[in-house]
C-alpha positions in Angstrom: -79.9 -46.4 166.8 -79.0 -43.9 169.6 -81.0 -41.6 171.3 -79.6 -38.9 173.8 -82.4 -38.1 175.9 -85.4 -37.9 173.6 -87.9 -37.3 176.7 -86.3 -33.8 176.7 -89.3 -31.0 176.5 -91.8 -33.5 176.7 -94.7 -34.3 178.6 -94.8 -38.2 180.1 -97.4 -39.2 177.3 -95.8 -38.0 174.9 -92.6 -39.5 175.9 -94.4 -43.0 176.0 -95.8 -42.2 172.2 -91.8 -41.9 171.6 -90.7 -45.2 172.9 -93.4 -47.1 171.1 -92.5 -45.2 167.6 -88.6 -46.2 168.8 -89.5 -49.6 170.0 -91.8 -49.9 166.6 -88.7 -48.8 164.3 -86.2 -51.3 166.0 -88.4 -54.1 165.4 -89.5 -53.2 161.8 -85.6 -52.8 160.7 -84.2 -55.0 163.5 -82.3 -52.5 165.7 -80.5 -51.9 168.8 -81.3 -48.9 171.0 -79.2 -46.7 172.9 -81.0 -44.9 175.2 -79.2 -42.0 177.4 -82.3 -40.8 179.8 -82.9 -39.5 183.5 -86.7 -39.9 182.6 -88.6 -42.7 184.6 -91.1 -42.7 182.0 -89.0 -43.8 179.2 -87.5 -47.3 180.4 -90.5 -48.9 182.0 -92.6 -48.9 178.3 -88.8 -50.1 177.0 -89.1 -53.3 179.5 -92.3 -54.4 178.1 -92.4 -53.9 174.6 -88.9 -56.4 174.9 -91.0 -58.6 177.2 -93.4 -58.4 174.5 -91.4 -59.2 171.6 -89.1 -62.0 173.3 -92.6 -64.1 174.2 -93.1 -64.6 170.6 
């Protein structure tokens, strides 16, 4: 999957209710992501839902 900034027009929780519905559809059909961001609120949420899912 690719996704070309998709914080654009959004408010910083919002943006983190996008990465876990991203991070959520990666996982359920076992995706890569793509991410093209300037946002500093997108990556950090990124790091630990893969810090999550690699502890299992």
């Amino acid at each position: 999957m690719v996704f070309e900034e998709p914080e654009a027009h959004l408010y910083p929780e919002t943006q983190s209710d996008i990465v876990e519905l991203i991070g959520l559809l990666a996982n359920l059909y076992h995706n890569q992501i793509i991410i093209i961001t300037h946002s500093p609120y997108i990556l950090p949420p990124f790091n630990n839902l893969y810090i999550c899912s690699s502890s299992r």
